[in-house]
PADRENMAR-738411 format. One record per residue (C-alpha): chain; residue in three letters; x, y, z. Coordinates in Angstrom, 2 decimals. Example, Ala and Ser with C-alpha at 12.3 -4.5 7.8 and 13.67 -1.06 7.14 Angstrom:
<atoms>
<atom chain="A" resn="ala" X="12.30" Y="-4.50" Z="7.80"/>
<atom chain="A" resn="ser" X="13.67" Y="-1.06" Z="7.14"/>
</atoms>
This chain:
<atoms>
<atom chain="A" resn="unk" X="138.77" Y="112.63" Z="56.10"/>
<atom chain="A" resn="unk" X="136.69" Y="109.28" Z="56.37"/>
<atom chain="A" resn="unk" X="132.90" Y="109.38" Z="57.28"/>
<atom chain="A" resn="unk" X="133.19" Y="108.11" Z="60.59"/>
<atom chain="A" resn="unk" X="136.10" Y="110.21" Z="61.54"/>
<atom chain="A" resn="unk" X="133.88" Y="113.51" Z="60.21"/>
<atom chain="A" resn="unk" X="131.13" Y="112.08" Z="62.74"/>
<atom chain="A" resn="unk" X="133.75" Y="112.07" Z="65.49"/>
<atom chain="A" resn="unk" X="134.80" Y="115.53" Z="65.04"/>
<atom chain="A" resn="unk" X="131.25" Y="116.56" Z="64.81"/>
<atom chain="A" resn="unk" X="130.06" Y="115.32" Z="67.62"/>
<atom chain="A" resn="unk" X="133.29" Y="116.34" Z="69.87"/>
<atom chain="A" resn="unk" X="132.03" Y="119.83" Z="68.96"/>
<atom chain="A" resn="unk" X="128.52" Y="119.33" Z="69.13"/>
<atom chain="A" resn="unk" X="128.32" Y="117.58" Z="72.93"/>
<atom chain="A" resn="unk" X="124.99" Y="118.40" Z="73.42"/>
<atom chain="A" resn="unk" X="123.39" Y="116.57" Z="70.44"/>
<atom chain="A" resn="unk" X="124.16" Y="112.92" Z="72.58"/>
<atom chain="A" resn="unk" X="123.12" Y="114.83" Z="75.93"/>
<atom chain="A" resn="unk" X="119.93" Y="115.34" Z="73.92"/>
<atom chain="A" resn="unk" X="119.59" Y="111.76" Z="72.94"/>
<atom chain="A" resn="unk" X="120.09" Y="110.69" Z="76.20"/>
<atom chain="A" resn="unk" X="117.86" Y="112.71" Z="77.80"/>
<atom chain="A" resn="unk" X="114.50" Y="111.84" Z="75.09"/>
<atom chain="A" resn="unk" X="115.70" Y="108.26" Z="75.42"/>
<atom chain="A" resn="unk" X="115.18" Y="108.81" Z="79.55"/>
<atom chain="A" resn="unk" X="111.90" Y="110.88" Z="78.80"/>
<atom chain="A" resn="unk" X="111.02" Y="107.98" Z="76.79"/>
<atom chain="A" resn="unk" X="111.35" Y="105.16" Z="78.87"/>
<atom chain="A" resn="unk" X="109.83" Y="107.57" Z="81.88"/>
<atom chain="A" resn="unk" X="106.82" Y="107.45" Z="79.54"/>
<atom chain="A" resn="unk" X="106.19" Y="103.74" Z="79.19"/>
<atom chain="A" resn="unk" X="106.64" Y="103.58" Z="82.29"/>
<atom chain="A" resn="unk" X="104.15" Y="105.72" Z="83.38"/>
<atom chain="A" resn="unk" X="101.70" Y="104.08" Z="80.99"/>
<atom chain="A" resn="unk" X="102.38" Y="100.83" Z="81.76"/>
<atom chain="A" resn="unk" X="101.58" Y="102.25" Z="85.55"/>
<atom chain="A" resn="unk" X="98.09" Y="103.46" Z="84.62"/>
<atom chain="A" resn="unk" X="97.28" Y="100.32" Z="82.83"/>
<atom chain="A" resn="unk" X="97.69" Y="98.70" Z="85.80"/>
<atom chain="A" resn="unk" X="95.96" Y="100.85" Z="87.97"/>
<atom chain="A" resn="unk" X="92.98" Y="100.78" Z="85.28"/>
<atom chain="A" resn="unk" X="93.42" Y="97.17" Z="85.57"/>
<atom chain="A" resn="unk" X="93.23" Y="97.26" Z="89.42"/>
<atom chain="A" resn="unk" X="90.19" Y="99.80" Z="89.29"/>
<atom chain="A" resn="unk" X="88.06" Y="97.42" Z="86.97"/>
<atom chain="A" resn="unk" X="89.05" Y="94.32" Z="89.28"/>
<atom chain="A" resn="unk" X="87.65" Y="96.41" Z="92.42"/>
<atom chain="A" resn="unk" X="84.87" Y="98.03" Z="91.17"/>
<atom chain="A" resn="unk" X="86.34" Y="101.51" Z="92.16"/>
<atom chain="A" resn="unk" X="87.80" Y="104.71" Z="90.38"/>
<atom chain="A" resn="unk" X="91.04" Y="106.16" Z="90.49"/>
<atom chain="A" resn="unk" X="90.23" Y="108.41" Z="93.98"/>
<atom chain="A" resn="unk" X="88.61" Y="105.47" Z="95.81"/>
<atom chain="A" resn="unk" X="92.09" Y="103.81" Z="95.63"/>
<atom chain="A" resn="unk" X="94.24" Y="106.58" Z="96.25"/>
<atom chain="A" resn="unk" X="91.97" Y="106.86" Z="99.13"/>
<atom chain="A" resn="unk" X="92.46" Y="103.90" Z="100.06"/>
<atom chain="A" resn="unk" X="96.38" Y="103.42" Z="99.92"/>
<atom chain="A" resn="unk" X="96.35" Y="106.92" Z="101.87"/>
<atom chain="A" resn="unk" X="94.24" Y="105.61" Z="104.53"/>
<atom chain="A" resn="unk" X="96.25" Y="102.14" Z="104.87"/>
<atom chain="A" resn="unk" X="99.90" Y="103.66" Z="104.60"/>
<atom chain="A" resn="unk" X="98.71" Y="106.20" Z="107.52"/>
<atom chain="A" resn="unk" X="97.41" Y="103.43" Z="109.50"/>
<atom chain="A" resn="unk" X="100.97" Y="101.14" Z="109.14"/>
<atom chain="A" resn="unk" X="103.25" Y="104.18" Z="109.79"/>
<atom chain="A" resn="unk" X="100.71" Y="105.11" Z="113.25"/>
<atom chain="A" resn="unk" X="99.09" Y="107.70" Z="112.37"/>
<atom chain="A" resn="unk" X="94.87" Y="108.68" Z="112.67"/>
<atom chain="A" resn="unk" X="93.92" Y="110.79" Z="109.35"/>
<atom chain="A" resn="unk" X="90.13" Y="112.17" Z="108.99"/>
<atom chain="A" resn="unk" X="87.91" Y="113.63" Z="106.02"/>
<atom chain="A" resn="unk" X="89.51" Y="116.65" Z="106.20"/>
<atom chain="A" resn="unk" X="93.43" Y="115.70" Z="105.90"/>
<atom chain="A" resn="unk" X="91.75" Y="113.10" Z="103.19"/>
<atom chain="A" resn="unk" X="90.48" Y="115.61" Z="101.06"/>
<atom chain="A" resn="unk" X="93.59" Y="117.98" Z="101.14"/>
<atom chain="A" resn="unk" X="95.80" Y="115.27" Z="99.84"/>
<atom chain="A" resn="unk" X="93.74" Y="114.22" Z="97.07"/>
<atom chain="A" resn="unk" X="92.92" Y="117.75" Z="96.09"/>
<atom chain="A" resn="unk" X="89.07" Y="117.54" Z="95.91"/>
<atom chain="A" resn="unk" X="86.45" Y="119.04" Z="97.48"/>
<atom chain="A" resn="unk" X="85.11" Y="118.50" Z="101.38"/>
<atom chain="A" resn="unk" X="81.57" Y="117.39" Z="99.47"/>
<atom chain="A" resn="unk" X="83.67" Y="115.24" Z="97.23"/>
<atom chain="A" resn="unk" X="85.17" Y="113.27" Z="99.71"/>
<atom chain="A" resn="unk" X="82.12" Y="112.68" Z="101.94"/>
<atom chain="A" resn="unk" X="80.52" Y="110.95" Z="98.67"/>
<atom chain="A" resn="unk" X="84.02" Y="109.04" Z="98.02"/>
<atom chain="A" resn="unk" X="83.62" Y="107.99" Z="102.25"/>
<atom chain="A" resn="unk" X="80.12" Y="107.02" Z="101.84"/>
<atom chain="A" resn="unk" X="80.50" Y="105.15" Z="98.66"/>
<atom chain="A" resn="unk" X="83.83" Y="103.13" Z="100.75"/>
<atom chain="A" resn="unk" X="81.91" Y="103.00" Z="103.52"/>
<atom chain="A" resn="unk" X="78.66" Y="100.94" Z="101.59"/>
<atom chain="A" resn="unk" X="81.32" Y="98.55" Z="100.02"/>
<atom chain="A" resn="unk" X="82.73" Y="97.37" Z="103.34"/>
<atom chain="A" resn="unk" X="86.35" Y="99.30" Z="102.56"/>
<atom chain="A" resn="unk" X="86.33" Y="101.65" Z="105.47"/>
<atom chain="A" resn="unk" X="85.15" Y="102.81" Z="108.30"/>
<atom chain="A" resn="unk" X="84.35" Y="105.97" Z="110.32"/>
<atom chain="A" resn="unk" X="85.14" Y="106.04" Z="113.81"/>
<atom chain="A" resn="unk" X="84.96" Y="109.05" Z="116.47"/>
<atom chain="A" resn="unk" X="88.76" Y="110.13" Z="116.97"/>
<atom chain="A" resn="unk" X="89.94" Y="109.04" Z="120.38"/>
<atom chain="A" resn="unk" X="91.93" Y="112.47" Z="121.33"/>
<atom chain="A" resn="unk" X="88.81" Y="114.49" Z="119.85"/>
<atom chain="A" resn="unk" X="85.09" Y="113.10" Z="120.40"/>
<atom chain="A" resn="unk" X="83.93" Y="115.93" Z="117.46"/>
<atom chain="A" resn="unk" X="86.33" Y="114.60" Z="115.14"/>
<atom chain="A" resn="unk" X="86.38" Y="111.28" Z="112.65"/>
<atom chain="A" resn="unk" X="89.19" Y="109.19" Z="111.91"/>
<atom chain="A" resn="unk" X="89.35" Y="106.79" Z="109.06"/>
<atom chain="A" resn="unk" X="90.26" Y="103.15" Z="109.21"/>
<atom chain="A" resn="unk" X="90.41" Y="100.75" Z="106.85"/>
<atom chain="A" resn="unk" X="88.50" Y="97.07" Z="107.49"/>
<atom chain="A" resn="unk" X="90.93" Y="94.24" Z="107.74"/>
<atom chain="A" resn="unk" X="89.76" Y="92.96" Z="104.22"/>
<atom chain="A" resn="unk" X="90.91" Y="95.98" Z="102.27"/>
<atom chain="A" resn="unk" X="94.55" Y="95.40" Z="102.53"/>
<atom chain="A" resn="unk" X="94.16" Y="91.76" Z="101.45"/>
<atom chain="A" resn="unk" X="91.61" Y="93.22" Z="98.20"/>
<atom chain="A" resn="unk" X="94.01" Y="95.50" Z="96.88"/>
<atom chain="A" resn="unk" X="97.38" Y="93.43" Z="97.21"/>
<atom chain="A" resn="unk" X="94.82" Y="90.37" Z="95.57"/>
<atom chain="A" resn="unk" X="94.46" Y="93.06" Z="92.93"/>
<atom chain="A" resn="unk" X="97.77" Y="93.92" Z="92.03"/>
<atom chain="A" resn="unk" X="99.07" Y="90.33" Z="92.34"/>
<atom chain="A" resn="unk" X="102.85" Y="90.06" Z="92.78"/>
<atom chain="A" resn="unk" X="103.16" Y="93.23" Z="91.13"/>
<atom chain="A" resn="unk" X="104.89" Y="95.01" Z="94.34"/>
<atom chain="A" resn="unk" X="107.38" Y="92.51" Z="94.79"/>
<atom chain="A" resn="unk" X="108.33" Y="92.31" Z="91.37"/>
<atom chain="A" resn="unk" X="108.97" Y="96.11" Z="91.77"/>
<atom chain="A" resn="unk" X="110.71" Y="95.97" Z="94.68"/>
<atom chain="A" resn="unk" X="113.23" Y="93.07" Z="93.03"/>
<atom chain="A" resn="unk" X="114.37" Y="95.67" Z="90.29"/>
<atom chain="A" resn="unk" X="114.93" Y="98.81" Z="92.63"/>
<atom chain="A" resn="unk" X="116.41" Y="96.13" Z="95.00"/>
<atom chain="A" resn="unk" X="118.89" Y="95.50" Z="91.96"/>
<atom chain="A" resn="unk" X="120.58" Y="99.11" Z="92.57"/>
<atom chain="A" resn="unk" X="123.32" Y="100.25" Z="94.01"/>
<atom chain="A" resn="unk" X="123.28" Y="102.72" Z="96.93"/>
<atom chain="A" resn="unk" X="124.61" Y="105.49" Z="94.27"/>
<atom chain="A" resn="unk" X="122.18" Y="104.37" Z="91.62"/>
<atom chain="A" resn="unk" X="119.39" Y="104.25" Z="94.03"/>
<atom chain="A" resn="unk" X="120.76" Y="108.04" Z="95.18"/>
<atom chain="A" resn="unk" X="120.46" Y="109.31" Z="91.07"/>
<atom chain="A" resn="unk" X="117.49" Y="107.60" Z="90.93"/>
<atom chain="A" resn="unk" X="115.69" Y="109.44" Z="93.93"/>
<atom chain="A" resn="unk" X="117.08" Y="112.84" Z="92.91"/>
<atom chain="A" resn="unk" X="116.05" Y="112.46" Z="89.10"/>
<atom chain="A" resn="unk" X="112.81" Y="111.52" Z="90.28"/>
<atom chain="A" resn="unk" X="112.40" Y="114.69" Z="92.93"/>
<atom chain="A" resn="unk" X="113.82" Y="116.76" Z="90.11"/>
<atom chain="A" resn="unk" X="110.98" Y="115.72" Z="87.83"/>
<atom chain="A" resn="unk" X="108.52" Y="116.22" Z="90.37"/>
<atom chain="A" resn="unk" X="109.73" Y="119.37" Z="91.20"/>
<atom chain="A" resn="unk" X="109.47" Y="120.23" Z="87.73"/>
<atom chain="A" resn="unk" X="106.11" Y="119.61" Z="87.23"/>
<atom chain="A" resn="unk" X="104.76" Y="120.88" Z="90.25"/>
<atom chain="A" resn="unk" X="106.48" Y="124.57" Z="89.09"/>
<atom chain="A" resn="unk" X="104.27" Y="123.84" Z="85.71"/>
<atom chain="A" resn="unk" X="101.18" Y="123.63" Z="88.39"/>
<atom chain="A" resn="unk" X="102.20" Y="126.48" Z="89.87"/>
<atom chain="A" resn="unk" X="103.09" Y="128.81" Z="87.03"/>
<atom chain="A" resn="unk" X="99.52" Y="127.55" Z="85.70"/>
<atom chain="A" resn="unk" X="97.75" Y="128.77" Z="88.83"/>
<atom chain="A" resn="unk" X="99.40" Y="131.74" Z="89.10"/>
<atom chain="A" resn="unk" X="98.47" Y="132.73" Z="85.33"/>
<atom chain="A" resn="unk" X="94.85" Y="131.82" Z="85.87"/>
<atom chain="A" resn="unk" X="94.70" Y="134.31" Z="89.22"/>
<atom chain="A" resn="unk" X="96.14" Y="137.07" Z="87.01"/>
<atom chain="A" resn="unk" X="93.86" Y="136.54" Z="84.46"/>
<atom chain="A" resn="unk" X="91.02" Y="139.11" Z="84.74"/>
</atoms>
């Protein structure tokens, strides 16, 4: 039998060795992706002057206020996982720069609602350049059942990880 045809019977068997492949080669490129991501959030940071939280803070506060909706301190500090103290030194620090404001909630004079000044929007997409669009253009490139494997692979891997957080937690409340 000839190399190649030896090859071909080996790998008929032996399936999983190119599922393998495929799968590192998708792990891979997920990778570089993600670090190309964080360069340009680094890259983002250093042009505003702000850390990673400030502008997660910041894109929370701004996609609440296109899709409607009022958020305060408290639903601010549960989505970026830090503490209440934490997040009233990340609001006064956004506050000093000009980035947001604090204003009593309309439905609840005790509470706060965030809102972002009309120059923040226009900072952060100065920031990132045509970076968005550029994004959009690729996924734009998909088709509907692409898009679909896409989203799913994507909610599987975040599903994934977010077991590892769990399965982490729940080790470190067993621990004595």
């Amino acid at each position: 039998m000839a190399n190649s045809e030896q090859e071909a019977a080996t790998h008929y068997w032996y399936s999983d060795d190119a599922e393998r492949e495929r799968s590192v080669a998708v792990l891979e490129a997920m990778r570089t992706y993600r670090a190309a991501e964080s360069a340009m959030r680094r890259r983002t940071q250093v042009s505003m002057g702000m850390g990673e939280n400030d502008l997660l803070a910041l894109r929370y506060v701004i996609m609440a206020q296109q899709a409607g909706r009022s958020i305060g301190p408290k639903e601010l500090t549960s989505y970026l996982g830090i503490s209440s103290a934490s997040t009233t030194v990340l609001l006064d620090r956004l506050e000093r720069s000009g980035e947001i404001r604090r204003e009593n909630s309309p439905f609840d004079r005790r509470a706060l609602i965030l809102v972002p000044t009309a120059t923040t929007d226009e900072e952060i997409r100065a920031a990132l350049g045509d970076v968005p669009e550029r994004m959009v253009e690729v996924a734009s490139s998909l088709t509907p059942e692409q898009a679909q494997v896409v989203i799913d692979f994507l909610r599987g891997m975040r599903a994934a990880v977010d077991e590892i957080d769990a399965h982490v937690s729940s080790d470190k409340a067993t621990q004595p």
